[in-house]
C-alpha positions in Angstrom: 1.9 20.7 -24.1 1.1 18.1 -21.8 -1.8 18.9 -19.0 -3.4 17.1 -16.2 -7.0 16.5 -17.0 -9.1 19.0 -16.3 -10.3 18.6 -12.4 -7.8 16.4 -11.5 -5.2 16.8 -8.4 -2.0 15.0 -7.2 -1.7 14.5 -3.2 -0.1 12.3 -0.8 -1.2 8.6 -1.4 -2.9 6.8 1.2 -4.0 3.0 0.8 -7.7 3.5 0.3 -10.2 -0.4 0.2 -13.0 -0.9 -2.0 -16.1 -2.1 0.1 -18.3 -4.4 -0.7 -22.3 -3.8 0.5 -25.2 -6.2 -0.3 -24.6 -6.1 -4.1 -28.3 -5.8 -6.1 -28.8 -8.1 -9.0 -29.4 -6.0 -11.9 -28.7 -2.2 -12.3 -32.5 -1.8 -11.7 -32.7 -2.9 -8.2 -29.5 -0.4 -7.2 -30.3 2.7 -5.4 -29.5 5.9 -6.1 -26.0 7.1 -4.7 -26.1 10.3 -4.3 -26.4 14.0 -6.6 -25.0 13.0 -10.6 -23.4 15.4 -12.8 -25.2 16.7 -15.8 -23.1 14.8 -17.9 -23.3 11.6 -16.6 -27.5 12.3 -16.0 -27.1 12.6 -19.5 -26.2 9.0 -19.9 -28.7 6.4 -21.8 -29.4 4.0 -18.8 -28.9 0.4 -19.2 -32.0 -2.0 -19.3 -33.0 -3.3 -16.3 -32.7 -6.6 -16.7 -29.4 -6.2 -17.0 -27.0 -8.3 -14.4 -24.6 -7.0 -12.6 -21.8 -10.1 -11.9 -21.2 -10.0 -8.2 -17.4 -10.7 -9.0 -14.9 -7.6 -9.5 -14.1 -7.1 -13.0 -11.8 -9.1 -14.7 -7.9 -9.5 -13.7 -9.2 -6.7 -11.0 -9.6 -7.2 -6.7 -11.6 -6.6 -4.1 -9.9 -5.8 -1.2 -11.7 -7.3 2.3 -10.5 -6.3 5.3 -8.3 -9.5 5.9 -7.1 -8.2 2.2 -6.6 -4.3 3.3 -4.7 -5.3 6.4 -1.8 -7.4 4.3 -1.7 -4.6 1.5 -1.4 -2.0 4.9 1.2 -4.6 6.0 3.0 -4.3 2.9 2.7 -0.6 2.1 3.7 -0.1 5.9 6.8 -1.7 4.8 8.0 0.0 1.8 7.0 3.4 3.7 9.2 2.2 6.5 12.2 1.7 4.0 11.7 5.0 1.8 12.1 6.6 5.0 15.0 5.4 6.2 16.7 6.1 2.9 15.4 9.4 3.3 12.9 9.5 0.1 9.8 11.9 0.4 6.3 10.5 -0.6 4.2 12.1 -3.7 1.4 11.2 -5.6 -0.1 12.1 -9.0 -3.9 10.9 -10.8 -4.7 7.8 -11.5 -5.9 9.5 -14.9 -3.4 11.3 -17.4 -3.3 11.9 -20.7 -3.1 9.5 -23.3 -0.2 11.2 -24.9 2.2 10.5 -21.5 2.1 7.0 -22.5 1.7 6.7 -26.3 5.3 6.3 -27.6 6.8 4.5 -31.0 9.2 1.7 -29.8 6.5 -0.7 -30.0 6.2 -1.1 -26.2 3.7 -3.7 -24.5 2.5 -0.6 -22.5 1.3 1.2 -25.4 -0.8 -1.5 -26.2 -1.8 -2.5 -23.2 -3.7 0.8 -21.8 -7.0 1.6 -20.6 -7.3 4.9 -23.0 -10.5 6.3 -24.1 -12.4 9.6 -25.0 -13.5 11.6 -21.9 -16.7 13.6 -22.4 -14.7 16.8 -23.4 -13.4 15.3 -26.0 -9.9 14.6 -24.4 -8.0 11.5 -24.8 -7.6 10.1 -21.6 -6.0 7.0 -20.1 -5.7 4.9 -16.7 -2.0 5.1 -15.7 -0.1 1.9 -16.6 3.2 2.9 -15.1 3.7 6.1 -12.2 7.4 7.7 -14.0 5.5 9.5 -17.2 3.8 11.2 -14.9 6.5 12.0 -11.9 8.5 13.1 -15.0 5.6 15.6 -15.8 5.3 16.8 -12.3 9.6 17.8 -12.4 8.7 19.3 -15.6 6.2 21.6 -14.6 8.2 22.7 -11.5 11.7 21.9 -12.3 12.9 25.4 -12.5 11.7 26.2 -8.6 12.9 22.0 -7.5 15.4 21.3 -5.7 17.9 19.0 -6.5 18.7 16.0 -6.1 14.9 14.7 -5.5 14.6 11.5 -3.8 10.6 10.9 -4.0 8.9 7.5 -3.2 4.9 6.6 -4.5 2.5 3.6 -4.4 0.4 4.1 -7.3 -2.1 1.7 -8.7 -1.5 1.0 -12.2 -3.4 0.0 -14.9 -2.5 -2.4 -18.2 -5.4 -4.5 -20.3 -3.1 -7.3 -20.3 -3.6 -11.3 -20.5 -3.6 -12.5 -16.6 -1.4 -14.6 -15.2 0.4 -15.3 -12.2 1.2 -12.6 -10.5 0.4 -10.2 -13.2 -3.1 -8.6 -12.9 -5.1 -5.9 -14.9 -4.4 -3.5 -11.9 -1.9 -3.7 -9.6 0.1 -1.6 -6.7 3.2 -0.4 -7.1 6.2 1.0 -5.2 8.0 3.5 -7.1 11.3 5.2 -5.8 13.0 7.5 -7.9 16.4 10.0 -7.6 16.6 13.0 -9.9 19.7 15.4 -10.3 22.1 12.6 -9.7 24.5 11.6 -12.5 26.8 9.0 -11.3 26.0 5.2 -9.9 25.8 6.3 -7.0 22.3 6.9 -6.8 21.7 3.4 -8.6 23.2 2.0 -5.5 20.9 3.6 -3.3 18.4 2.2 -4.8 19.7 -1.2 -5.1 20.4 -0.8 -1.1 16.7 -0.1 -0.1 15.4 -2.8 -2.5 17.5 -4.9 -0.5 16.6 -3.7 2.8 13.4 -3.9 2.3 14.2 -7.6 1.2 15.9 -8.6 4.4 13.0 -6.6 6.0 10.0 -8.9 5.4 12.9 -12.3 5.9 13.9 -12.7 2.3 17.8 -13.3 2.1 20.0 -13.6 -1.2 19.5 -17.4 -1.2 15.7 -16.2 -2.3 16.0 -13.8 -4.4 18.9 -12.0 -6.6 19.1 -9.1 -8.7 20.9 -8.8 -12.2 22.0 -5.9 -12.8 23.5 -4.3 -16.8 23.9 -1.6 -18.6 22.1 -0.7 -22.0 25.7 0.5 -23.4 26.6 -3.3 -23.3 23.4 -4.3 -25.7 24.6 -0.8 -27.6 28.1 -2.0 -28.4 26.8 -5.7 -29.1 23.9 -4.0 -31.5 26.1 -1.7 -32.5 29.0 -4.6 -34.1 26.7 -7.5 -34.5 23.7 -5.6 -36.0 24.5 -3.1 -37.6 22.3 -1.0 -35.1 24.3 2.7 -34.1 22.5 4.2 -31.0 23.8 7.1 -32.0 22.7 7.3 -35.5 19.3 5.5 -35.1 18.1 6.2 -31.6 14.7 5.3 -32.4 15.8 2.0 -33.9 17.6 1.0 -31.0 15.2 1.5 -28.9 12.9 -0.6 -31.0 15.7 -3.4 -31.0 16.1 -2.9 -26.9 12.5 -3.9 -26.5 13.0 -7.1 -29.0 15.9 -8.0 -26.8 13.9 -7.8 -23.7 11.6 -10.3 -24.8 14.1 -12.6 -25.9 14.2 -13.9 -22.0 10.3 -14.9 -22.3 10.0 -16.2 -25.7 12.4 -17.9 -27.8 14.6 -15.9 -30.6 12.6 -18.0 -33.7 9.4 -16.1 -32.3 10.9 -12.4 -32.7 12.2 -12.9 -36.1 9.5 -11.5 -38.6 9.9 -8.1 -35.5 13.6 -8.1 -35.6 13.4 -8.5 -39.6 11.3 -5.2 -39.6 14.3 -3.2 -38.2 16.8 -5.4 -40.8 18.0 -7.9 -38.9 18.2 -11.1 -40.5 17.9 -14.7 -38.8 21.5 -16.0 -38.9 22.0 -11.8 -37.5 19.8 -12.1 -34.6 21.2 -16.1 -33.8 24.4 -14.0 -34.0 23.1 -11.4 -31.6 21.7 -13.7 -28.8 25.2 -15.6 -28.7 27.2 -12.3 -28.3 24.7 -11.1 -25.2 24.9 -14.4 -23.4 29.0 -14.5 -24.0 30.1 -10.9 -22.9 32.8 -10.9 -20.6 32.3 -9.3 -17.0 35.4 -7.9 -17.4 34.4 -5.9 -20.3 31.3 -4.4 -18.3 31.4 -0.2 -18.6 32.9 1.5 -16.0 29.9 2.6 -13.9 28.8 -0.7 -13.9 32.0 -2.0 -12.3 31.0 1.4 -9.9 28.5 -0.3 -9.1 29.6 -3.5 -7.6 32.1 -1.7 -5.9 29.4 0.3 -4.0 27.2 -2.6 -2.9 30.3 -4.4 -1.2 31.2 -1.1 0.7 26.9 -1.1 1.6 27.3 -4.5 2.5 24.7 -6.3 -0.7 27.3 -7.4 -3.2 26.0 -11.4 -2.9 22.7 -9.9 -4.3 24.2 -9.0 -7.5 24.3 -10.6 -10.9 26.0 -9.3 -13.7 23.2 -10.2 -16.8 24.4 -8.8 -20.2 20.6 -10.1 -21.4 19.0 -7.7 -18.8 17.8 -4.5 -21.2 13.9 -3.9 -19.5 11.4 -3.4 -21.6 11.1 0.5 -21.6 12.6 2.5 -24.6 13.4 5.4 -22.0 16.0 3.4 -19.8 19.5 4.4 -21.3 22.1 2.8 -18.5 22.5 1.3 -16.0 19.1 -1.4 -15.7 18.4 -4.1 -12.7 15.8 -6.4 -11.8 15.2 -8.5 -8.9 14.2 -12.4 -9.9 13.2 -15.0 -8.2 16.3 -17.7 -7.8 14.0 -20.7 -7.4 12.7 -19.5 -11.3 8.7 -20.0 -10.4 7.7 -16.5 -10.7 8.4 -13.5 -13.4 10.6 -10.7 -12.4 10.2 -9.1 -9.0 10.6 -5.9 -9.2 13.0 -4.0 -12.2 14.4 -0.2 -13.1 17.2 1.7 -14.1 18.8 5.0 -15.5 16.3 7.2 -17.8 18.3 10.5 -18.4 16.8 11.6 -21.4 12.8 11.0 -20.6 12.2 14.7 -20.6 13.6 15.1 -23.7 11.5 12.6 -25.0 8.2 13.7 -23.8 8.9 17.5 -23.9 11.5 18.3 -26.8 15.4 18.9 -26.5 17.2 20.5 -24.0 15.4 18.6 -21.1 17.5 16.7 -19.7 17.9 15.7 -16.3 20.1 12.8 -14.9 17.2 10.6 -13.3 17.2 6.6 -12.3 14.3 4.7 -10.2 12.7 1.5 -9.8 8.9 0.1 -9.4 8.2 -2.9 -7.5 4.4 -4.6 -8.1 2.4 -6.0 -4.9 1.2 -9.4 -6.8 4.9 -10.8 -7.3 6.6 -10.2 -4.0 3.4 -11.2 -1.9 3.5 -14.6 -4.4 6.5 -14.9 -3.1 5.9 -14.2 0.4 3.6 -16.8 0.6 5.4 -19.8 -1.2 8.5 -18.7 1.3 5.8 -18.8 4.0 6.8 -15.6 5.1 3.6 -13.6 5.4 2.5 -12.5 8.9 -0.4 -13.5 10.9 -2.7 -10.4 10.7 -5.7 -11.8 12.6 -5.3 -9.5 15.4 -4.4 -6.0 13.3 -7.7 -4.3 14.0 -8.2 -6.4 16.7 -10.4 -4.1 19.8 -8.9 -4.2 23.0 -12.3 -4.4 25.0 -16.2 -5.2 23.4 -18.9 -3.5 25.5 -22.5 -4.3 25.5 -25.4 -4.0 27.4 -28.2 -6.8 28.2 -31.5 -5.6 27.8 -33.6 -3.8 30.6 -37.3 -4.4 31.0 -39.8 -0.7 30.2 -39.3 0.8 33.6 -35.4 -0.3 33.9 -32.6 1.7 32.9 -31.7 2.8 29.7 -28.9 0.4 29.3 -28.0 1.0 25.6 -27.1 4.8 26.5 -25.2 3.5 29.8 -23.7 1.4 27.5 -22.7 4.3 24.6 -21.5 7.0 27.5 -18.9 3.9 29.2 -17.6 3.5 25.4 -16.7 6.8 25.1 -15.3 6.9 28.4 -12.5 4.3 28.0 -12.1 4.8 24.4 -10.3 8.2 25.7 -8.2 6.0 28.7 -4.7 5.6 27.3 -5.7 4.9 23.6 -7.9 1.8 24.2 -9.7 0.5 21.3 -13.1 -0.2 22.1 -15.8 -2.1 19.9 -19.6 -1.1 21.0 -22.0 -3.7 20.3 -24.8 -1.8 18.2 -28.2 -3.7 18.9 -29.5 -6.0 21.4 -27.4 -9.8 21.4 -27.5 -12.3 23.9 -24.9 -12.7 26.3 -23.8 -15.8 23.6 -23.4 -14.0 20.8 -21.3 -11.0 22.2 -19.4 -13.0 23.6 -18.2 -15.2 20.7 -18.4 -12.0 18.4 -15.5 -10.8 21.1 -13.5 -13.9 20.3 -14.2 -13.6 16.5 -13.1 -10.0 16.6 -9.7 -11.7 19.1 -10.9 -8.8 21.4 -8.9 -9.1 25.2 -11.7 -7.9 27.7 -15.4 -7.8 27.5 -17.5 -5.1 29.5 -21.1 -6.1 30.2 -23.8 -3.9 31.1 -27.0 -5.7 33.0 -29.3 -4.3 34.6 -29.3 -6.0 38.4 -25.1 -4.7 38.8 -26.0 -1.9 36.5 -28.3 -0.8 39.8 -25.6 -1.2 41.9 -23.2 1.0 40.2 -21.4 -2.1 38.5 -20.5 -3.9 35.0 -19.3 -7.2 34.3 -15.5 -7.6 33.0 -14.4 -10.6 31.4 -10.5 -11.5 30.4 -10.9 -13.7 27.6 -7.1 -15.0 27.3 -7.1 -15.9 31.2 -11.0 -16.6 30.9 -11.3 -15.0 34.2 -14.8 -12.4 35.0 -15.3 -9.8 37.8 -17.8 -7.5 38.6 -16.5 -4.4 39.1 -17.4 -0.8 40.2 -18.7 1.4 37.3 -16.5 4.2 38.8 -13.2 1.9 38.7 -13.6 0.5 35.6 -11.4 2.3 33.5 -8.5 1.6 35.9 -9.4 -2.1 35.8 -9.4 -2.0 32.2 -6.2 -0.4 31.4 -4.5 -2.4 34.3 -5.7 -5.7 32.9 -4.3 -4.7 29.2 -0.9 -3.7 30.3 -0.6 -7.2 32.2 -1.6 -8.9 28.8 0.6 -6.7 26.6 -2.2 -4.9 25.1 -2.1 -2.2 22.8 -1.6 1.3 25.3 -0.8 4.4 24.4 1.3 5.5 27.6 0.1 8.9 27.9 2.8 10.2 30.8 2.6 7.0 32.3 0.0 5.1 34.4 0.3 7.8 37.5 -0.6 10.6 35.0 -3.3 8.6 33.8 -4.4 7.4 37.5 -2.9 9.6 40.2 -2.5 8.0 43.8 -3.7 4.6 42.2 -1.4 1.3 42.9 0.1 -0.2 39.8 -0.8 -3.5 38.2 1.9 -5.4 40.8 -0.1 -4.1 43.9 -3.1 -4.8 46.6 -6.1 -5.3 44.5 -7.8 -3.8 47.9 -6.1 -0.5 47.6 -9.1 0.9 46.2 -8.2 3.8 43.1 -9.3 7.6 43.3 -9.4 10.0 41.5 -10.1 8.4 38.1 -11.3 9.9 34.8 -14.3 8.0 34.3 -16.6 9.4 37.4 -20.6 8.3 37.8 -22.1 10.3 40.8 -24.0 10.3 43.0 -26.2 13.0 41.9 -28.5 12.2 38.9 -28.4 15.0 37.0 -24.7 15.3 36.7 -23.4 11.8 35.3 -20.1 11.5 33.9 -19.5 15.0 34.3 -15.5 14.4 34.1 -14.9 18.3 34.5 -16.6 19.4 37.4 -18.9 21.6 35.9 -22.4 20.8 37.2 -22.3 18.8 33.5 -22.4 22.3 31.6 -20.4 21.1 29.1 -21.8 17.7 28.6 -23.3 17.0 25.3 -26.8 17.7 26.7 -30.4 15.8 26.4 -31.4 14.1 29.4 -29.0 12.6 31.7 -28.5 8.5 32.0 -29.3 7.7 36.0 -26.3 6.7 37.7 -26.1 3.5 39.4 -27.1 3.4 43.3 
């Protein structure tokens, strides 16, 4: 029986960067990262002139944070569409058994994994593909499931594969699946949130189309041209359904020692690839013609392509199969699925069976695409802070500035969901200043010491350029008034009278002066800040910062 390896757990995905600190130069120079196991202390340790390449690993990424926000961007996106089609999110580990993936129809993903021997003994491999294992996890709990499932992931696969354009050694993937369903009908719900998705990020059916088949087509064609029954040979066909697929990357004089193998001669195959490119539509099975019926009634039937050469590569589709393509013809296929009802008879012996059809769409391709369509968003200003803070420095008997400067932070970090970034050491007044406009911050909140003593900070508007001093004790008004006149980010938390009770809006007298705020500095030294009235009992203690006079 199949297990999940020992210590592994499945859990909702979240998108998860790799950093990247000052990388040492051989193995020797790294520090230690913490406590080891006993098995990997165990571990002969590499010479240490050995030298670590400062690259990622071949065909792999490393994901900055200009990188993170466009995958977020992305993953945001496919999240936004599972949802409305009403899919829930799982997960599963990145590590499975070997034996999920190892099957006998000669696949490219057999031969293509990242498998080895863990330390128990176990054979073990890096997923290549996320539907093995979602069919594992309906397996072990498909008597308790309910039906139909409509589950969406965004697993990162692995393949040892030649690199090329958009196809990498590791990838991200959106998977959505429907299980329990036996007619088109859930084939067109996927086709319809591949599509909306599409039209999401400004792709229309001029860009991009998606041909859709069904494996009884290359059945019947196999069937009376070569000689191949589905019915009597299941395993050979399945064989011949992954020769077929390739047939649309290499020509058929390439494939014909593989197709020999299963008996099919030369003049056969020529035979074969004449019959696939002349079927009639007419003649297309009836769920097909479903199909296309559907997608008018949901509004994407100029998306569709009927394709009697689309089979997919998989031995464990066995109907209905689609995959989106690129109509300008510069980049492999988009995104491709279909109908796989009799997986869990494959993996876990007869009498399995459970209607199921889904799709996996990769992150290199469509971002490719993105690009050449010049359809990617500016991210600049994702993680952008609303307001930088920092404090000048203060000579040995002036205040202590830096904890002035830590206590504000936290003050308007909790004002209406305003992002704040603290400057962490002492800069120049230069330097913060074009670190703010790096960082495409809106405000900037200086602490020196002469306004410091007079209760006051310095606030800058860097789009309108303008500066103000303003009263230490008003600041967090000023701050949240300038954002919502520049269309910053605010979190309206009951509105700006909840948040400032008796104070004038944005649109009023700048001399009505506001009361009552959150952020309070006393008068009295020993109780600064102390928002709650308490005499600062519940303030988080050590010696108090002295409040500006």
């Amino acid at each position: 029986a199949l297990r999940r390896p020992r210590g592994a757990t499945w859990a909702r995905a979240e998108a998860i960067g790799t950093t990247t600190p000052d990388t040492p130069t051989t193995l020797a120079d790294a520090p230690p990262t913490g406590r080891a196991s006993a098995a990997v202390g165990q571990q002969t340790q590499p010479a240490p002139d050995v030298v670590v390449e400062l690259g990622p690993p071949r065909g792999t990424r490393d994901f900055y944070p200009e990188d993170v926000r466009l995958r977020s961007w992305l993953f945001d996106r496919w999240r936004a569409t599972a949802s409305k089609f009403g899919f829930e999110e799982y997960d599963a580990p990145v590590l499975e058994s070997e034996a999920l993936y190892v099957r006998k129809a000669g696949e490219e993903v057999t031969q293509q994994l990242y498998n080895f021997e863990d330390k128990g003994g176990r054979r073990v491999a890096l997923r290549p593909e996320m539907t093995p294992s979602l069919a594992r996890m309906v397996m072990a709990k498909k008597t308790s499931l309910a039906l139909p499932l409509k589950w969406f992931s965004i697993p990162q696969c692995w393949r040892y594969e030649r690199t090329t354009r958009g196809r990498r050694r590791e990838h991200y993937q959106w998977n959505m699946d429907i299980w329990g369903v036996e007619g088109p009908e859930a084939e067109v719900e996927l086709l319809g949130a591949v599509v909306a998705f599409f039209r999401n990020v400004g792709l229309t059916a001029d860009d991009v189309g998606i041909k859709v088949n069904s494996r009884l087509v290359l059945a019947q064609l196999l069937r009376d041209v070569a000689g191949i029954d589905q019915a009597v040979d299941p395993k050979r066909f399945a064989a011949a359904c992954v020769l077929v697929d390739k047939l649309e990357k290499v020509p058929a004089e390439a494939l014909v020692d593989e197709f020999g193998a299963l008996g099919v001669d030369a003049t056969t195959l020529k035979e074969l690839v004449t019959a696939i490119e002349a079927f009639p539509a007419e003649q297309v099975p009836e769920a097909l013609a479903r199909v296309f019926e559907l997608a008018e009634e949901a509004g994407f039937r100029e998306w569709l392509v009927f394709d009697p050469a689309v089979v997919r590569g998989l031995a464990y589709y066995t109907g209905l199969v689609f995959e989106a393509f690129d109509r300008s013809g510069e980049l492999r296929a988009i995104c491709g699925g279909g109908r796989y009802d009799a997986l869990l008879s494959s993996m876990f012996g007869a009498g399995q069976d459970l209607p199921a059809c889904g799709f996996g769409l990769g992150d290199a391709v469509i971002l490719d695409l993105l690009q050449t369509k010049d359809l990617l968003p500016n991210l600049d200003q994702v993680d952008a802070p609303d307001v930088v803070v920092f404090a000048l420095g203060a000579g040995a008997d002036g205040p202590d500035l830096r904890r002035a400067a830590t206590r504000v932070t936290a003050e308007l970090r909790g004002v209406g969901g305003v992002c704040v970034d603290l400057i962490l050491s002492d800069k120049k007044p230069k330097w913060a200043f074009k670190h703010a406009d790096r960082r495409h911050a809106t405000l900037v909140v200086m602490l020196a010491p002469d306004e410091w003593a007079r209760g006051e900070v310095v606030l800058k508007n860097l789009k309108t350029s303008e500066q103000d001093v303003v009263s230490v004790k008003e600041l967090p008004y000023h701050v949240w008034r300038e954002l919502a006149a520049a269309g910053g980010r605010l979190q309206d938390e009951g509105g700006f009278d909840a948040l400032f009770p008796g104070i004038p809006g944005i649109d009023d007298d700048d001399d009505d002066a506001p009361s009552g705020l959150k952020f309070v500095v006393d008068d009295d030294d020993d109780d600064f800040g102390d928002r709650d009235g308490d005499g600062g009992r519940n303030s988080r203690g050590g010696d108090k910062v002295p409040p500006p006079r």
